[in-house]
Each structure stands twice: as structure tokens, then as C-alpha cells.
C-alpha positions in Angstrom: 7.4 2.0 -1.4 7.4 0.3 1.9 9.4 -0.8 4.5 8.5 -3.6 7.1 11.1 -4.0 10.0 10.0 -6.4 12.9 6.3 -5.9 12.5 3.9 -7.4 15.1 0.3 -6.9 15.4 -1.3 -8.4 18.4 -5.2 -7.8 18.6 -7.0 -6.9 21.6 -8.5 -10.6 22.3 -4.5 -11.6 22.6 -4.3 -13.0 18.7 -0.9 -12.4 17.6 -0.9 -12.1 13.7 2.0 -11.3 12.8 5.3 -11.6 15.1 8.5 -10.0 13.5 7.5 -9.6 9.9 10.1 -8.1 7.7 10.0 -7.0 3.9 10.6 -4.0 1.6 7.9 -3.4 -1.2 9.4 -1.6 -4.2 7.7 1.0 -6.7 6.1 -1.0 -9.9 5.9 -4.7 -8.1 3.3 -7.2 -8.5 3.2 -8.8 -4.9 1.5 -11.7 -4.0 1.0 -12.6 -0.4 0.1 -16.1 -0.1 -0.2 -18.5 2.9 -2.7 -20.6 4.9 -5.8 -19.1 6.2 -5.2 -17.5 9.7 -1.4 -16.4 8.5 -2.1 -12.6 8.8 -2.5 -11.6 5.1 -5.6 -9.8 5.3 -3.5 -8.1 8.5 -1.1 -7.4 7.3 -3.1 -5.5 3.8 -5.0 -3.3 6.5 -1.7 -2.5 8.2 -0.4 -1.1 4.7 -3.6 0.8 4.0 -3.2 2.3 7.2 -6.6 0.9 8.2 -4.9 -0.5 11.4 -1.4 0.6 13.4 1.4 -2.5 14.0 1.3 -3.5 17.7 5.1 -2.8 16.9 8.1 -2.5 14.7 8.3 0.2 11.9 6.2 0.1 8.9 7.8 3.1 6.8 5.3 4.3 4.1 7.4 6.2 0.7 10.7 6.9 3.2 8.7 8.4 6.0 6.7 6.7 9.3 2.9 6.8 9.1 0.0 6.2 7.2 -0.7 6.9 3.2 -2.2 9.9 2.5 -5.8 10.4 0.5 -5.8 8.8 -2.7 -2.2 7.4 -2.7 -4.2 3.5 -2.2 -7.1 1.8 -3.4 -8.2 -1.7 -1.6 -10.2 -3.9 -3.3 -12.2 -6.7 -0.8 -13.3 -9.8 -1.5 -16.6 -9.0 -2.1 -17.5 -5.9 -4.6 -19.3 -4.6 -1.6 -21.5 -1.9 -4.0 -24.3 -0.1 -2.8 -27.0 -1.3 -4.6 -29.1 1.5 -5.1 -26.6 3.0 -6.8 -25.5 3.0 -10.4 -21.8 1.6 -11.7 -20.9 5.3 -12.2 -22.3 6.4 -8.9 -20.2 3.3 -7.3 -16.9 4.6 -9.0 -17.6 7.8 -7.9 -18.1 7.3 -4.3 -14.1 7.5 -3.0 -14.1 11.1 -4.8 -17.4 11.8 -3.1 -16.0 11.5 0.1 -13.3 13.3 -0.4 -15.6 16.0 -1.5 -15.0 16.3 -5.3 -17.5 18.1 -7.1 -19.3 15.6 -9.5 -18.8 17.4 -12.8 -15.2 17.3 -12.1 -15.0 14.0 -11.2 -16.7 12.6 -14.1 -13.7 12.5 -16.5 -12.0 10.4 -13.7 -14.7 8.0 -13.1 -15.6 7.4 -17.2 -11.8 7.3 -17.9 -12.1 3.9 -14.4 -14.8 2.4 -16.3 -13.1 2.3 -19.4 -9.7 1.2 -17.7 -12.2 -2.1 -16.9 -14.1 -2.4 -19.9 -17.8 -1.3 -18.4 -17.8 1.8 -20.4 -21.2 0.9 -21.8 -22.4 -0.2 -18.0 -22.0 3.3 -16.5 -25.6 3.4 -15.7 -26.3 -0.1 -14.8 -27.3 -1.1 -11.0 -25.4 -4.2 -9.2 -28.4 -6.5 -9.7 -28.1 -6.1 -13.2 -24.4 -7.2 -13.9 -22.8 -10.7 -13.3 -20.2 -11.4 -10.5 -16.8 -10.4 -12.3 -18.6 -7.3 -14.2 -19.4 -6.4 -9.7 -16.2 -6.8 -9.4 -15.0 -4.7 -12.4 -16.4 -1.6 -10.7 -15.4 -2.3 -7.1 -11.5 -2.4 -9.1 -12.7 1.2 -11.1 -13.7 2.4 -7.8 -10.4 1.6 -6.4 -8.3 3.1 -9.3 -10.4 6.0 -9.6 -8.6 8.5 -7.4 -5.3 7.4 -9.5 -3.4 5.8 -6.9 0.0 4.7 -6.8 -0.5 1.6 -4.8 -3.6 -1.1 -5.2 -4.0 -3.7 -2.4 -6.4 -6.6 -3.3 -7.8 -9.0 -0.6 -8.8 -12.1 -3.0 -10.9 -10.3 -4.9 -11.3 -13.8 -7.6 -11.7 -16.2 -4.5 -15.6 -16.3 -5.1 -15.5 -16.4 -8.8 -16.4 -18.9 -11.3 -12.5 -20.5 -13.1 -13.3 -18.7 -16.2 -14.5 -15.4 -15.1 -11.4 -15.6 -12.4 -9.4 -16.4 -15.4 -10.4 -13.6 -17.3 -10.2 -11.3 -14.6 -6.3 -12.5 -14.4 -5.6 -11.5 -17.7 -7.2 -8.2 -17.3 -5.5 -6.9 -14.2 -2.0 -8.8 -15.8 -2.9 -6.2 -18.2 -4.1 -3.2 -16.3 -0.2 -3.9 -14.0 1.7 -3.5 -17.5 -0.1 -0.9 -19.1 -0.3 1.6 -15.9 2.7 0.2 -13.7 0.9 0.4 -10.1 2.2 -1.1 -7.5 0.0 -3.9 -6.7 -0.1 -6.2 -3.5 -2.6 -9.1 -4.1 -3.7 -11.7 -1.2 -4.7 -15.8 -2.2 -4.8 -18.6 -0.7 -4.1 -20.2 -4.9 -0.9 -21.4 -5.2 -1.5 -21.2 -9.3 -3.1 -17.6 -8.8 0.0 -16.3 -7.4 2.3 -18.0 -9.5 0.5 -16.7 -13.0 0.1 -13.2 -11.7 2.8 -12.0 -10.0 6.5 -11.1 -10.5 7.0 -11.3 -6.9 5.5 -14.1 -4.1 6.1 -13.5 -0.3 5.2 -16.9 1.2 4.0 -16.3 5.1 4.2 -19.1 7.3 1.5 -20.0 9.7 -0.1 -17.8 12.8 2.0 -15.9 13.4 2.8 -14.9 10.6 5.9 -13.6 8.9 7.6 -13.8 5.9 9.1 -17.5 5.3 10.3 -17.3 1.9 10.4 -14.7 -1.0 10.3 -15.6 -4.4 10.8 -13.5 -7.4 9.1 -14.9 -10.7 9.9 -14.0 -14.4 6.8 -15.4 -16.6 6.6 -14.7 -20.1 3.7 -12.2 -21.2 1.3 -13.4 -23.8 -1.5 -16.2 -24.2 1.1 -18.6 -23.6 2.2 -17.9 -20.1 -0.2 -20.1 -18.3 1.2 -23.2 -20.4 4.8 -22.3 -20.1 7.6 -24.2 -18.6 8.6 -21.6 -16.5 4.9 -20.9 -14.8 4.8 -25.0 -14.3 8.1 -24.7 -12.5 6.7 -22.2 -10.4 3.9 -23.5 -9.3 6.8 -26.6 -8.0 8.7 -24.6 -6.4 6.0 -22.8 -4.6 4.6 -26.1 -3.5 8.2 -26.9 -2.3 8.3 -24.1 0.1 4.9 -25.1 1.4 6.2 -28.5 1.9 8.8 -26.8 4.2 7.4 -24.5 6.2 4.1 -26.6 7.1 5.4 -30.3 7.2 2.7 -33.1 7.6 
């Protein structure tokens, strides 16, 4: 789905961010970019929404230079960032408004987002009426609502409570295997990465690049945050860390 050959971004106050970043992202991978705060993951997300051009090197979107094209990518921040005036629906709704979809037509799409997230019955609700992970429910409808083939998630658990984080885990574990989006999710959690995603890029510190890439084959089920394999993991993930930022 992408290519990244010899990326650099360097911003305007002379920050370099990333310095000769290379990777390929395929179709149907769960990617987890994970480093130290100040690496260049947040960066490098933009860069892939197209939210922000590499200083330079080639960053090749679906075979072809240049940015993603309406609807092919949702991006889900940190914060739910709703309006708060508005209602749950109207929230999901607002990516189709803007692309200037006639409500009645895009109210099959936004009810069949809701559901997707379990906030069927919430449609109507306003963001001071629903707890932090049910926010972040619709800000993740609101991002699959114009169907796209490729979700990018900026630590959107970071400032939840463990067992609404936890929850939230399972839920988008399941949402990855029941739809097959590409998904490319930023953490700073060593355990987050390891228990969601079938693939971890590790980025060393500013500037950032790719220092080691790890593919992961966890069990599905109840059982795979108690399994051997995530345990192992988790070492091995600590191990590179070890290695690329020696005390």
C-alpha cells in the first residue's frame, strides 16, 4: 500500500524528524509504530495521510507518487476531538459533510459506523453525555465512515483508563479481522503494540528511522494476552529497545 524510500522531513525551525526512513506497508497489515517520544511517529502518520510532504525521498501511495485521494484514509487522534454541540450521528457524519454528501444518503453509512463500534443506541447522544472510550468510539466511526482502505491511529488509548484501553483493544483486534483494513497504529506501550499488532516497526530516537521490524503471530481469542508467544514478544521488543537506546 506504501512505499517509503529514504524519507526525511525536516521542519521549518531546522527539526529533523525523520532522516532516511525506509519501509513498505502492505494491504491488510496491522502496523504498529512504536518508539520514544520525539522519534517522528506522529510525523511520519501525517506524512502518510498526506497531511504534510517529506522534505525528501519518495513516499509512493498504492504504486503511484502523491497523496491519498478522498476517503481512501481515516486518522484517528489522540483526543476524540468531537464537536460538542453536536450529536454522535452528526460527529460521524461530519467527513461525508465535507465532502458534500447529501445527509439522507449518508445516513445508511453513518448508522452502519455506529454499529461497526457498538453506539447504535447512542446515535443521538452529545459528547458530554458519553464516557471517554464511548468519545472515542465515535471519533473511530467517524474515521471508518467514508469506508476507507487505510486507518492511521495516533494513540488513540494513551489517555484511557487500563480497562476501557483494554476493551477498546479487543474491539479494534476485532474490527482488523472482521473488515481487513490496513491499519497503522502509533504508542509509546511496548505491551500495546505487542497484543495488537501482526507487525511492529521499532524507530530509533530523533531522527527517526526504522531500527528494527518485527513481525508477530499471536493467537486470536481470550487467551492471547496470557500466551507464551505474546510474553515473548513483549521480550523481544524490550530487547531491541535495549539496543538501539543503551543506558
Amino acid at each position: 500500500m506504501f512505499t517509503l524510500e529514504n524519507l526525511v522531513k525536516r521542519y521549518s525551525t531546522g527539526v529533523l524528524a525523520l532522516d532516511g526512513l525506509n519501509a513498505e506497508i502492505a494491504p491488510g497489515e496491522f502496523v504498529a509504530l512504536l518508539g520514544p517520544s520525539g522519534c517522528g511517529k506522529s510525523t511520519l502518520l501525517r506524512l502518510l495521510a498526506g497531511l504534510e510532504a517529506p522534505s525528501s525521498g519518495q513516499l509512493a501511495w498504492d504504486g503511484h507518487n502523491g497523496a491519498p485521494g478522498p476517503g481512501e484514509v481515516g486518522f484517528v487522534f489522540q483526543d476524540a476531538t468531537l464537536l460538542p454541540w453536536a450529536t454522535a450521528a452528526e460527529n460521524v457524519y461530519l467527513p461525508l459533510k465535507l465532502r458534500h454528501v447529501a445527509r439522507q444518503e449518508a445516513t445508511a453509512k453513518v448508522e452502519a459506523a455506529l454499529a461497526q463500534v457498538g453506539l447504535s443506541e447512542f446515535a443521538n447522544a452529545r459528547p458530554k453525555g458519553l464516557s471517554g472510550g464511548m468519545k472515542m468510539r465515535v471519533s473511530i466511526a467517524r474515521a471508518l465512515v467514508s469506508e476507507p482502505i487505510l486507518l492511521l491511529m495516533d494513540e488513540p488509548f494513551a489517555a484511557l483508563d487500563e480497562f476501557t484501553r483494554h476493551r477498546l483493544q479487543d474491539d479494534l483486534l476485532a474490527l482488523w479481522a472482521r473488515t481487513g483494513k490496513t491499519i497503522v497504529f502509533v504508542t509509546h506501550s511496548i505491551y500495546e503494540a505487542a497484543y495488537l499488532a501482526n507487525r511492529i516497526l521499532v524507530m530509533s530516537p530523533r531522527p527517526g528511522k526504522i531500527a528494527v521490524d518485527l513481525k508477530a503471530t499471536l493467537p486470536m481469542g481470550p487467551h492471547r494476552r496470557v500466551s507464551g508467544e505474546y510474553t515473548a514478544l513483549v521480550e523481544r521488543i524490550t530487547g531491541c529497545f535495549k539496543e538501539i537506546m543503551p543506558l
